[in-house]
DRENVEX-262883 format. One line per 8 residues: their letters; for each residue z, y, x of N, C-alpha, C, CB. Coordinates in nm, 2 decimals. Glycine has a CB too. Layout:
a) Z/Y/X/Z/Y/X/Z/Y/X/Z/Y/X; ...
END
This chain:
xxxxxxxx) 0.00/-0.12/0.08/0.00/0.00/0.00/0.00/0.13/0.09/0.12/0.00/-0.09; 0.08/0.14/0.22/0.07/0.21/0.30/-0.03/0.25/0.33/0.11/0.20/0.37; -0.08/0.15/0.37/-0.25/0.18/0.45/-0.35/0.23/0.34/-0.32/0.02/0.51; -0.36/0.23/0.24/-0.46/0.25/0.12/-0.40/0.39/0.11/-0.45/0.13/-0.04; -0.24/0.41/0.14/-0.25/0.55/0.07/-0.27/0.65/0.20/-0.10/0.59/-0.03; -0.26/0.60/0.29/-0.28/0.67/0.41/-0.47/0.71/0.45/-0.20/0.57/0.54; -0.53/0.61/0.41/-0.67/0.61/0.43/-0.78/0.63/0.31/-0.69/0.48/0.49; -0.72/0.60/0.20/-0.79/0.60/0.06/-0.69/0.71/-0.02/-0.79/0.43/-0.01
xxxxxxxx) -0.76/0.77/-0.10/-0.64/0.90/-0.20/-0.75/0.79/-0.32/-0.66/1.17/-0.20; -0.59/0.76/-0.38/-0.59/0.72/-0.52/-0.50/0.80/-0.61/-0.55/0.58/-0.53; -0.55/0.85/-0.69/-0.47/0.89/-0.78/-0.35/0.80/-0.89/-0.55/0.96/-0.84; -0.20/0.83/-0.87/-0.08/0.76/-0.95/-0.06/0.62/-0.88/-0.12/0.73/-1.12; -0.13/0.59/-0.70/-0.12/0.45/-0.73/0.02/0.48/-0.60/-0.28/0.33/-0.70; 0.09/0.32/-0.60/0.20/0.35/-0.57/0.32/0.42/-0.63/0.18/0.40/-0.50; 0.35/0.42/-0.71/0.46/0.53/-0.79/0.60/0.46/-0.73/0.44/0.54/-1.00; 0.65/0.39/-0.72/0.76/0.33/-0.70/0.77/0.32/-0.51/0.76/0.19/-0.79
xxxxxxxx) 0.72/0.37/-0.49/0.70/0.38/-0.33/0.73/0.28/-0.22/0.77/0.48/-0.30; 0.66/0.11/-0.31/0.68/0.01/-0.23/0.80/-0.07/-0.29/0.70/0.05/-0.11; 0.87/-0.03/-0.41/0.96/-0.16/-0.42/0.94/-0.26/-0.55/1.13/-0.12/-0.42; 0.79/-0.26/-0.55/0.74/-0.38/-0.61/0.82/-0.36/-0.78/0.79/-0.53/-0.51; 0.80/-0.25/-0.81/0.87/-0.26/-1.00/0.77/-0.14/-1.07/1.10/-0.20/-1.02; 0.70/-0.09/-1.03/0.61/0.00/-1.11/0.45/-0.09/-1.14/0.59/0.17/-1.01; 0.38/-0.16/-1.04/0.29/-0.21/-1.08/0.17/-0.11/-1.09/0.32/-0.29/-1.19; 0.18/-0.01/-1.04/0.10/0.07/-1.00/-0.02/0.07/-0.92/0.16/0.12/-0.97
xxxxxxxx) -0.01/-0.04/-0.78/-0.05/-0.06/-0.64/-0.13/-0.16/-0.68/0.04/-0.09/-0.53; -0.21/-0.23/-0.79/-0.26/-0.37/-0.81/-0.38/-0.38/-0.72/-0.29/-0.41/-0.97; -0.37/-0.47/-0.69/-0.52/-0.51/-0.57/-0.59/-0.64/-0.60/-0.47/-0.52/-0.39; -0.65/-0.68/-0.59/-0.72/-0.80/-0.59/-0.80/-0.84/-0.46/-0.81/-0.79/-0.70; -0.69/-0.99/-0.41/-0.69/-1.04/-0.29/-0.79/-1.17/-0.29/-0.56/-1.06/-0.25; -0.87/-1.17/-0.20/-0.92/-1.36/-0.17/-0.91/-1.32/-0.03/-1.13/-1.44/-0.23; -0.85/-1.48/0.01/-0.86/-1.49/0.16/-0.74/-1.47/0.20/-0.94/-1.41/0.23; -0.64/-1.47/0.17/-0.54/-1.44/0.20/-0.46/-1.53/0.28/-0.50/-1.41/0.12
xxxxxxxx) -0.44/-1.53/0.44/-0.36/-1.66/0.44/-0.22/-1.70/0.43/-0.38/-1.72/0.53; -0.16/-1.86/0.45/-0.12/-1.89/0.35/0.04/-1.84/0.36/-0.16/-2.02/0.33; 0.11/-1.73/0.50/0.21/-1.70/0.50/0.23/-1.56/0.40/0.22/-1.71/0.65; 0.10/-1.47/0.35/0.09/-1.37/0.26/0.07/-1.40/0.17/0.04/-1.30/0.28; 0.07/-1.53/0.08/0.05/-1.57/-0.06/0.21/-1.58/-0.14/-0.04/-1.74/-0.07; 0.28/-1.60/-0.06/0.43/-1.60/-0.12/0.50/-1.49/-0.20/0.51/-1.61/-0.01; 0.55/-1.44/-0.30/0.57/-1.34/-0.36/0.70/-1.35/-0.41/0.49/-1.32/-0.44; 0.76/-1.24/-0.37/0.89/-1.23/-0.39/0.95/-1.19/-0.52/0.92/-1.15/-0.31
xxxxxxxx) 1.02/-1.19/-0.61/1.12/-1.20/-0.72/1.09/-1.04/-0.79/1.30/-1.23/-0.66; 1.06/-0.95/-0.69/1.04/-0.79/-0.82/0.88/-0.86/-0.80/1.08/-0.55/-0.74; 0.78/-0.89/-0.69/0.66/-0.90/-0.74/0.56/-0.94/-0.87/0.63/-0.95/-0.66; 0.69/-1.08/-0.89/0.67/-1.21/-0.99/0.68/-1.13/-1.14/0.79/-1.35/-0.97; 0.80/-1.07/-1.12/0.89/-0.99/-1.23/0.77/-0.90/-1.29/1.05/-0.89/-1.16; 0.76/-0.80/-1.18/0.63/-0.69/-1.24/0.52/-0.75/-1.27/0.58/-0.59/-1.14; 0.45/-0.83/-1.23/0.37/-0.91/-1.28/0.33/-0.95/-1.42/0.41/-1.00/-1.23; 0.44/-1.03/-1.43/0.46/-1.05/-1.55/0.49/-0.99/-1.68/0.52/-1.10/-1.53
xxxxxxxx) 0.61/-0.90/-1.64/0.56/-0.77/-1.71/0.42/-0.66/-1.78/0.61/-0.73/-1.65; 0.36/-0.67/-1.64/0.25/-0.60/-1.62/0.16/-0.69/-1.71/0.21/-0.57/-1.46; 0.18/-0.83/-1.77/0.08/-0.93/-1.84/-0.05/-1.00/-1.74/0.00/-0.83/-1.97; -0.02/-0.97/-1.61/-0.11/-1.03/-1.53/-0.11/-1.18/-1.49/-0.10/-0.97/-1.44; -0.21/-1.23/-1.53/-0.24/-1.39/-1.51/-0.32/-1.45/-1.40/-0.31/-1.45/-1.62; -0.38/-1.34/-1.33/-0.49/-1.36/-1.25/-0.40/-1.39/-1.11/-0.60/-1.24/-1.26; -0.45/-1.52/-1.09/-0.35/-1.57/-0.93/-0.37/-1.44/-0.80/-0.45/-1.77/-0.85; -0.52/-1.40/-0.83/-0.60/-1.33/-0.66/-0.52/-1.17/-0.78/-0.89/-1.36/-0.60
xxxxxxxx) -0.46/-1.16/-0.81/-0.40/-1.01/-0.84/-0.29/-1.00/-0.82/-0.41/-0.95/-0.98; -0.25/-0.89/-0.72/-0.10/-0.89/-0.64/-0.08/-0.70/-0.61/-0.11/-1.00/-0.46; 0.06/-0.68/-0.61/0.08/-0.58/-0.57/0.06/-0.54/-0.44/0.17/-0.56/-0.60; -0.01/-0.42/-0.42/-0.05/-0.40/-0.29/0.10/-0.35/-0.18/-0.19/-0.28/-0.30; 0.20/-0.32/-0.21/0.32/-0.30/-0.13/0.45/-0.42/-0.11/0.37/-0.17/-0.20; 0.37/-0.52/-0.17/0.43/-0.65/-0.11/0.35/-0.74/-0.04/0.49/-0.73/-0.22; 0.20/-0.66/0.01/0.18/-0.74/0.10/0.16/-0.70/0.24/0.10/-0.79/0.07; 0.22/-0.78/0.34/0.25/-0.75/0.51/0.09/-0.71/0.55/0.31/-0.92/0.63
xxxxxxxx) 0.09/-0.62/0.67/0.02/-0.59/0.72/0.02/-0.70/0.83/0.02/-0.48/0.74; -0.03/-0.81/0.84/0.00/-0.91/0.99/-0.14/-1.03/0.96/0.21/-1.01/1.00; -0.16/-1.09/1.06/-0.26/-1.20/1.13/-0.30/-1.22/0.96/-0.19/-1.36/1.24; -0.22/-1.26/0.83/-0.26/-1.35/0.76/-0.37/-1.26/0.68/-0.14/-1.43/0.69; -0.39/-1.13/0.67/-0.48/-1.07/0.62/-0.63/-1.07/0.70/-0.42/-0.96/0.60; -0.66/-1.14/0.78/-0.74/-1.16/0.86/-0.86/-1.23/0.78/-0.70/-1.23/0.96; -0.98/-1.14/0.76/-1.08/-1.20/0.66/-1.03/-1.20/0.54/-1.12/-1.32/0.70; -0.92/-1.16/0.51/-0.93/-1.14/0.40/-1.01/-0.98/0.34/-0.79/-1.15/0.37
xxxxxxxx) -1.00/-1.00/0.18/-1.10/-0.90/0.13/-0.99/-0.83/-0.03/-1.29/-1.00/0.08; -0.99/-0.74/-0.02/-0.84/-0.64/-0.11/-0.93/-0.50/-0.20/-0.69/-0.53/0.05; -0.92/-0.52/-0.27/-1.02/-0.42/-0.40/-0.87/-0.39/-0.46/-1.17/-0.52/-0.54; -0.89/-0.25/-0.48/-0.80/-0.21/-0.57/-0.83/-0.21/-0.70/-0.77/-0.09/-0.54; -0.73/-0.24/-0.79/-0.75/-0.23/-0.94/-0.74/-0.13/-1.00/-0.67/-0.29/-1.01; -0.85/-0.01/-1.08/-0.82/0.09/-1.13/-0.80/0.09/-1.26/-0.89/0.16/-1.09; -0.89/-0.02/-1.33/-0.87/-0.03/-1.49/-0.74/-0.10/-1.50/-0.99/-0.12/-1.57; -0.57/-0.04/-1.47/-0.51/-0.14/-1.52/-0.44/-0.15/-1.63/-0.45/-0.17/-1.46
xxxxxx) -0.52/-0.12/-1.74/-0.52/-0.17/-1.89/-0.57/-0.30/-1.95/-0.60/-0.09/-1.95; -0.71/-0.35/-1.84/-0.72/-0.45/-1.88/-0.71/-0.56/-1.77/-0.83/-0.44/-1.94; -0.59/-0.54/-1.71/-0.59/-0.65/-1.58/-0.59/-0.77/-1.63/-0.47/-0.65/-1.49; -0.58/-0.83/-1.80/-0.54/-0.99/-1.83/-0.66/-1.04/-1.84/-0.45/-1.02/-1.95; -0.78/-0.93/-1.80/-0.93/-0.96/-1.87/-0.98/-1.03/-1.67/-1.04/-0.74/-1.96; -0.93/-0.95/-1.57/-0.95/-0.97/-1.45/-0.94/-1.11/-1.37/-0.86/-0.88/-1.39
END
């Protein structure tokens, strides 16, 4: 989420400033490897909340900047009204 807001201006994304409960930051991941697929308890929580079903849709401030993003590929979600459609 850092890096997107440091390099990309999105408007409203990030609002909770990384602690995974606004659902703001949604990104859509493939390639991820398999030490950055793990998701921690507010990620799951907002998630779920947020009505999201889609496995490759994750908050972008719960995930590490390290080796396992390597080849991976991260699109931010702007329509997130219809993320259950994603």
């Amino acid at each position: 989420m850092v890096l997107i807001n440091e390099k990309i201006y999105v408007e409203d994304f990030g609002e909770c400033k990384g602690i995974g409960r606004c659902g703001t930051c949604l990104v859509e991941v493939h390639g991820l490897g398999a030490s950055a697929n793990a998701m921690e308890r507010n990620e799951k929580a907002t998630l779920a909340k947020c009505a999201v079903k889609n496995k490759n849709l994750r908050l972008a401030c719960q995930i590490m900047i390290n080796n396992a993003l390597h080849n991976a590929s991260i699109k931010i979600v702007e329509e997130r009204e219809n993320v259950e459609d994603l």
